[in-house]
N, C-alpha and C positions, 0 to 999 in steps of 0.2 A: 895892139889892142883890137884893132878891127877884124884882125883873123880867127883871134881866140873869141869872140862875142860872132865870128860866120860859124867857129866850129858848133860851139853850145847851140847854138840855132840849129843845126843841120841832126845833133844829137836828139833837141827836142823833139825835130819833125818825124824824127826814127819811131821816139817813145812814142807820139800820140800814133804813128802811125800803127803799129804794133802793137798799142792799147785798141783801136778800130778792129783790127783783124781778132784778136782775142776775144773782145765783146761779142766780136759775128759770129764766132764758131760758138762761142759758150750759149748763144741763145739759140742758136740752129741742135745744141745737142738738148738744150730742155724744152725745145716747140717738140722732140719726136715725142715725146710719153706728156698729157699735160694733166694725169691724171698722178704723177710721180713728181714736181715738180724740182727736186733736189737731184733725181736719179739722172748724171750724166753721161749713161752709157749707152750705146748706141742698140748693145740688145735690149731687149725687152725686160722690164724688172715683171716676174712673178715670184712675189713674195713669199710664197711657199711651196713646199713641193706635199703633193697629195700622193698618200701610200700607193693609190691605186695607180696612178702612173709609171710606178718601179717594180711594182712588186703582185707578181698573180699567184704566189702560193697560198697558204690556210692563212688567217685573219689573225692579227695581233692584238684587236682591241683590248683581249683579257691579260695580257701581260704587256702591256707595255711601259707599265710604272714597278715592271717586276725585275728584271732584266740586269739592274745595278743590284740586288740586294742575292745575285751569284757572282761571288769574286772571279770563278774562273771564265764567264761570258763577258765580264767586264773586263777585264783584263784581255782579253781576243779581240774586243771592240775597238780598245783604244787602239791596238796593234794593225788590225786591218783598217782601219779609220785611215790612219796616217798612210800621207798618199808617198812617205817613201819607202813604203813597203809595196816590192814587186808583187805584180796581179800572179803570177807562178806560183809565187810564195802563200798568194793569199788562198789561191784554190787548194791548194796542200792542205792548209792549216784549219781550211774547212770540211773538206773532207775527213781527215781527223778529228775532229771535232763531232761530226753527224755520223763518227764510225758508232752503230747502237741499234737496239730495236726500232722497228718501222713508227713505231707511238712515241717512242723516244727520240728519235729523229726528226719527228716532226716539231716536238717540243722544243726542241734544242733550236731546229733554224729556225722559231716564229722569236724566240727568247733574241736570238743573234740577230735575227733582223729588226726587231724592233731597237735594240741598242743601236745599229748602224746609223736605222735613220733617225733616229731623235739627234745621234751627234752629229750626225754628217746636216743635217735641217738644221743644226742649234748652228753649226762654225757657219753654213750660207747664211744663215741669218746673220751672224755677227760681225762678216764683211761684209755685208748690205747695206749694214748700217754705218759700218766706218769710210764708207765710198759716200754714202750720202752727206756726212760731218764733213768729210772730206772738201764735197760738192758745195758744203753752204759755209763752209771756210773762204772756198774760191772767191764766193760772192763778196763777202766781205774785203777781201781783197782789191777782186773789181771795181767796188763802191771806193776804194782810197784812190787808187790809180786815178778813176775816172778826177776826184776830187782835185786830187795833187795837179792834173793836166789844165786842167778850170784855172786853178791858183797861176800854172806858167803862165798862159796865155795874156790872164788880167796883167800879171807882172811883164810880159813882155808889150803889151800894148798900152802901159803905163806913159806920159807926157816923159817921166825922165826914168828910167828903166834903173833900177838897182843890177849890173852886172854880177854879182857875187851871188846875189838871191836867186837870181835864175838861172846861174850856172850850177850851183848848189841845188836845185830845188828840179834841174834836167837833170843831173846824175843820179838823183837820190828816183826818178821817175824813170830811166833808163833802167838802173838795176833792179826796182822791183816789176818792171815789163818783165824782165830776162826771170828773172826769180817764178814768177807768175808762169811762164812760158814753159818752161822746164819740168816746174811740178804740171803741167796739164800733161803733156805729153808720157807722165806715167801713169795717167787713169787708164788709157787705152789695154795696159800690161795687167793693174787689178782687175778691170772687169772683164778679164778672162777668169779669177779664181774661182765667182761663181758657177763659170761653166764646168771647170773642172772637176767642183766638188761634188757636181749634177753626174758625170763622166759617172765619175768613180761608185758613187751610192749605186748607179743603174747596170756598173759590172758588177758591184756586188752582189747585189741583190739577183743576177743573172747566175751565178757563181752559187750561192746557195741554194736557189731554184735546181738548177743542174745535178748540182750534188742532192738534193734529195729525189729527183727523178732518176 
């Protein structure tokens, strides 16, 4: 009896120890932005990407609600949108694309760029937001853990200690540390998508610029 109540003790000091260490990293990644307070990525959240930072050819503002109501630019869009379509492939299928007169060329890439970036701005927005849900999921999480360790402690520093409760009640505190631990260490992997999808809008839009020079 006295081994198995040193083991659960030595399991507890694990949890809370490892609930400590969690707490520290998870408020050291929301002190870097305090103007974000859900965004727990160590780059920088900017929220939108502004045309003018991708793109210096002719101005989209007149079509860019226009661009979905041609099947065949829409149909190009989603194609080079998608990032497992090789940049080789995507420059081919632009320059065919802007194969046309010089006024026609022009129309053709303000029409393509405009779809790119609406979709490619619409999907970074849409993991931005699912990183951030993600991020105030955590919390919630934290807020149990932290609870559940409160609850051992009073149970272990009880006059007459329920051994079964606090055995129980380390395990169930041991597994969602590890549970907790696990899922953090894949934010590090999503808040790279937004970079990617930064990547790819600024070869594209580099890629049609080219092709119509």
């Amino acid at each position: 009896m006295r081994v198995r109540a040193k083991s659960v003790s030595a399991v507890a000091r694990l949890s809370f120890a490892a609930l400590i260490v969690a707490m520290a990293a998870s408020s050291q990644a929301l002190a870097a932005d305090p103007r974000f307070p859900d965004w727990p990525c160590v780059q920088i959240k900017v929220p939108e990407i502004s045309v003018a930072a991708v793109w210096t050819g002719p101005s989209i503002d007149d079509v860019r609600q226009k661009w979905q109501s041609d099947p065949k630019v829409a149909e190009l869009v989603a194609r080079l949108a998608a990032r497992r379509t090789p940049l080789d492939e995507v420059e081919k299928r632009i320059a065919e694309f802007l194969d046309a007169s010089s006024a026609e060329r022009q129309d053709r890439a303000r029409l393509l760029f405009a779809g790119l970036f609406e979709t490619l701005n619409r999907e970074r927005s849409e993991v931005m937001d699912g990183i951030e849900r993600f991020s105030r999921k955590q919390k919630g999480v934290v807020e149990k853990i932290r609870a559940k360790a409160t609850e051992l402690h009073r149970l272990q520093d009880a006059p007459n200690p329920d051994q079964a409760k606090i055995d129980e009640l380390a395990n169930q505190l041991d597994w969602d540390t590890r549970v907790y631990e696990d899922e953090k260490k894949t934010v590090s992997y999503v808040c790279e998508v937004p970079q990617l999808i930064e990547r790819r809008l600024f070869a594209l839009a580099r890629s049609i610029q080219q092709a119509l020079d």
